[in-house]
N, C-alpha and C positions, 0 to 999 in steps of 0.2 A: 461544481466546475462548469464552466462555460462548454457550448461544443465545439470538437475538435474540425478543425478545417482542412488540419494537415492531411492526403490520402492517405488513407489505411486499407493493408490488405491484413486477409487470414489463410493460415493454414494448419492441418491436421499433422502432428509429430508421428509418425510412424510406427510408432510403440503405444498402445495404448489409445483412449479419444479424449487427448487433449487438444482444446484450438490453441493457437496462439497465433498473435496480432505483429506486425512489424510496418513500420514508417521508417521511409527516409533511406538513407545510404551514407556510407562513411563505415570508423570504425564503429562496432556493435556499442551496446547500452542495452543491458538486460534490465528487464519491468517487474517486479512483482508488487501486484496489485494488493491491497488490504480486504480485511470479510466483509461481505455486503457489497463489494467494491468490486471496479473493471478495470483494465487496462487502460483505455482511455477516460475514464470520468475521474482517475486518481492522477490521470500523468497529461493532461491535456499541455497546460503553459510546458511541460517538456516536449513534447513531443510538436509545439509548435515552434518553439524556440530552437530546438538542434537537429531537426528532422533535415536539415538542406545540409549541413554534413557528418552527420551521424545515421547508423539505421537503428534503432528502438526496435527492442521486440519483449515482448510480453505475453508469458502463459495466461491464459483463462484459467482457473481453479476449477476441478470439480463441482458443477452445479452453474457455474457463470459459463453463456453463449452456449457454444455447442461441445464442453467439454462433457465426461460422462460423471450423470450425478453423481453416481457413486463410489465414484473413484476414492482415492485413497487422498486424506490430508494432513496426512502427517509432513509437517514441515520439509521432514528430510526427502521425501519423494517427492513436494511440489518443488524441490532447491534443485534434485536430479531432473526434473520436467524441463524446469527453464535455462539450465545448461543446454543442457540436450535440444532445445531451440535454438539459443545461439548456434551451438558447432553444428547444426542441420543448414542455417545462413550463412555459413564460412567463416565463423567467426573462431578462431582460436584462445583467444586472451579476454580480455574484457570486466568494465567496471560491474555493478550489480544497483540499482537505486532500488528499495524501498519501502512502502509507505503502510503504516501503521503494521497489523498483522504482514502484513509483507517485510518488512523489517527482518522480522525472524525467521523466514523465508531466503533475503538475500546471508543473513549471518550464515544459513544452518550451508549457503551456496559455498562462501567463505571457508566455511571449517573442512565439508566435504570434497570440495574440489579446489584445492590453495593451488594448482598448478593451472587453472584457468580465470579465476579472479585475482583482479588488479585493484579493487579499490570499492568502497561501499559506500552508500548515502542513504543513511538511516533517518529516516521523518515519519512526528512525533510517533516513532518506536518502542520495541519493551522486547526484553529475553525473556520475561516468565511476565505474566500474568497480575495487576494488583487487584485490590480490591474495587476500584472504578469499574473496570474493565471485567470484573466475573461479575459485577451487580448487572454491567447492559446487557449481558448473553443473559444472566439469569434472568431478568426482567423481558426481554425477547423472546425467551421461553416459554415463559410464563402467558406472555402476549400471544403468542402461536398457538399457541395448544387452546388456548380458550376462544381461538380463532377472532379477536376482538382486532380487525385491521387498521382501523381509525387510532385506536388507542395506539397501537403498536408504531403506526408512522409518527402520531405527534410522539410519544418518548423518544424515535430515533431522530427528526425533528429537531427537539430542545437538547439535544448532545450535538449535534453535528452541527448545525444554523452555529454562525458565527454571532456572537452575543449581542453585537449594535446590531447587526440582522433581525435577530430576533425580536429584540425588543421593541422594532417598526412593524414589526408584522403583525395586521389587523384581524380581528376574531376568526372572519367568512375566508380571507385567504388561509389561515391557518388550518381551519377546520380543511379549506378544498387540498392544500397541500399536504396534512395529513392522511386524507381516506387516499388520494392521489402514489404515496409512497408506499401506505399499508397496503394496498391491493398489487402495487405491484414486485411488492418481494415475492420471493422463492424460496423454497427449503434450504437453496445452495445457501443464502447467507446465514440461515441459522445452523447449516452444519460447517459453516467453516468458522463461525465468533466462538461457536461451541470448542474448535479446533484449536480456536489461540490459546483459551483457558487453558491448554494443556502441552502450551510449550516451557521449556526448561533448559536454557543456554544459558543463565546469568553465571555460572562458573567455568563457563568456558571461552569469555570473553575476550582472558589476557590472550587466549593462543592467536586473537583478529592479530593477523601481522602486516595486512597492506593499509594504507591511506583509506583513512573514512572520514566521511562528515556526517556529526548528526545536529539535527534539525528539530528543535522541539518548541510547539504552541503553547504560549505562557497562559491560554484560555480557554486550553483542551479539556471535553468532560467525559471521553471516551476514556483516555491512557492519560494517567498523570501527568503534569510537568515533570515531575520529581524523576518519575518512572523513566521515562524517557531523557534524562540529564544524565540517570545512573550508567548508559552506554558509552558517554562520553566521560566517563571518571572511569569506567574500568578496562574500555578498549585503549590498549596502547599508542598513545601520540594522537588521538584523535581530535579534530578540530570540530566545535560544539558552534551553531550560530541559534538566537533565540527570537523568535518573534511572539514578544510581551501580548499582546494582545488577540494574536492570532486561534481561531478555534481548532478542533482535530480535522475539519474540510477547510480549506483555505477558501477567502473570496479570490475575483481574478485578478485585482491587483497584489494581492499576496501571493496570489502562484505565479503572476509576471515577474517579481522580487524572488521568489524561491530559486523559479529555472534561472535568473541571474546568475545567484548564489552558485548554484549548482554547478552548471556551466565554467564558472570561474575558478572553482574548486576541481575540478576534473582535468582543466587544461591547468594549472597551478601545478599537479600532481602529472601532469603529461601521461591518464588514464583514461 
């Protein structure tokens, strides 16, 4: 994603050391980020798009900015985290957006707190785990431990580059934006991809009872298409949009079309 322009501030939640990030003003719009991922590198086109009236606010996870590595990531406690952000903003009610491992982050916000979520926006998401998705942490793994960083950015790299992306991309950049990514992960992302492996919602879907949109990349090679369709067939009344060609990181014209989307879908639902 492009960078963000909109100003962003942070603040420390009072329980615990989680940051979390908020743009903008309006009603709330709670952010959960995906593994490997920030608040703003996942939510930029949103956060550009509805920041003038909306306020955005988004936990850091355990291991990202100045949250505490070793906090806890179990879904259901990063779901209590970014509540708990919102109603520290004054937010009372509020939609939940997101993205990848986030997804199951805002579901698990959903099930645990249905007296303050109004509405979900699932993109490219999963309630458990496939087999796509436990190859890249295992593979990530594998890459860490043997401390080979070069190798570890190009495989993150060739999942996440969006496919016509990739396939312009010339040896000497590849190689520079490789060692460029592998040097600078953190442990956070690989204990929180480790984290998604081990979510387990898909049977507790039907109980989703507010307006959701889910959003799935027809050219994602993190989280299946499939995988991420399966939210929209078993959340009830949920509305699915599909972009065929899109990878699991959007380019900017696809995340100028997403927040669209989004946008359009939230005020359609008056969430």
């Amino acid at each position: 994603m492009t960078e963000v322009r909109t100003p962003v501030s942070s603040a420390l939640l009072d329980t615990g050391r989680t940051e979390y990030l908020r743009a903008g003003t309006g009603a709330g719009l709670a952010l959960a980020h995906g593994a490997g991922g920030d608040v703003e590198l996942n939510f930029g086109p949103l956060i550009r798009s509805l920041a003038g009236h909306r306020q955005l606010v988004g936990t850091r996870y355990p291991g990202t900015g100045a949250s505490d590595p070793a906090g806890d990531l179990d879904v259901a406690a990063l779901a209590d985290s970014l509540v708990a952000a919102l109603v520290r903003e004054g937010h009372e009610r509020f939609p939940v957006a997101g993205a990848s491992f986030g997804s199951a982050v805002a579901l698990a916000a959903a099930l645990r707190h249905p007296d303050r979520v109004t509405g979900l926006v699932l993109t490219v998401g999963f309630s458990e785990p496939d087999a796509q998705l436990r190859t890249v942490a295992s593979v990530w793994a594998a890459l860490d431990a043997a401390q080979d960083r070069a190798a570890l950015g190009a495989y993150l790299i060739s999942h996440l580059t969006h496919p016509q992306l990739l396939a312009e991309l010339g040896e000497n950049e590849h190689r520079a934006q490789a060692a460029l990514l592998g040097h600078g992960l953190t442990g956070g992302g690989l204990r929180q991809i480790t984290a998604a492996t081990r979510v387990r919602l898909t049977e507790r879907l039907g109980e989703i009872a507010v307006p959701t949109l889910v959003v799935v990349a027809g050219a994602d090679r993190v989280v299946l298409p499939a995988t991420s369709r399966l939210l929209g067939e078993r959340i009830p009344g949920a509305t699915v949009i599909e972009y065929p060609d899109a990878g699991h990181a959007f380019t900017e014209a696809e995340g100028t079309v997403w927040a669209q989307d989004v946008e359009r879908f939230l005020d359609a639902h008056g969430v």
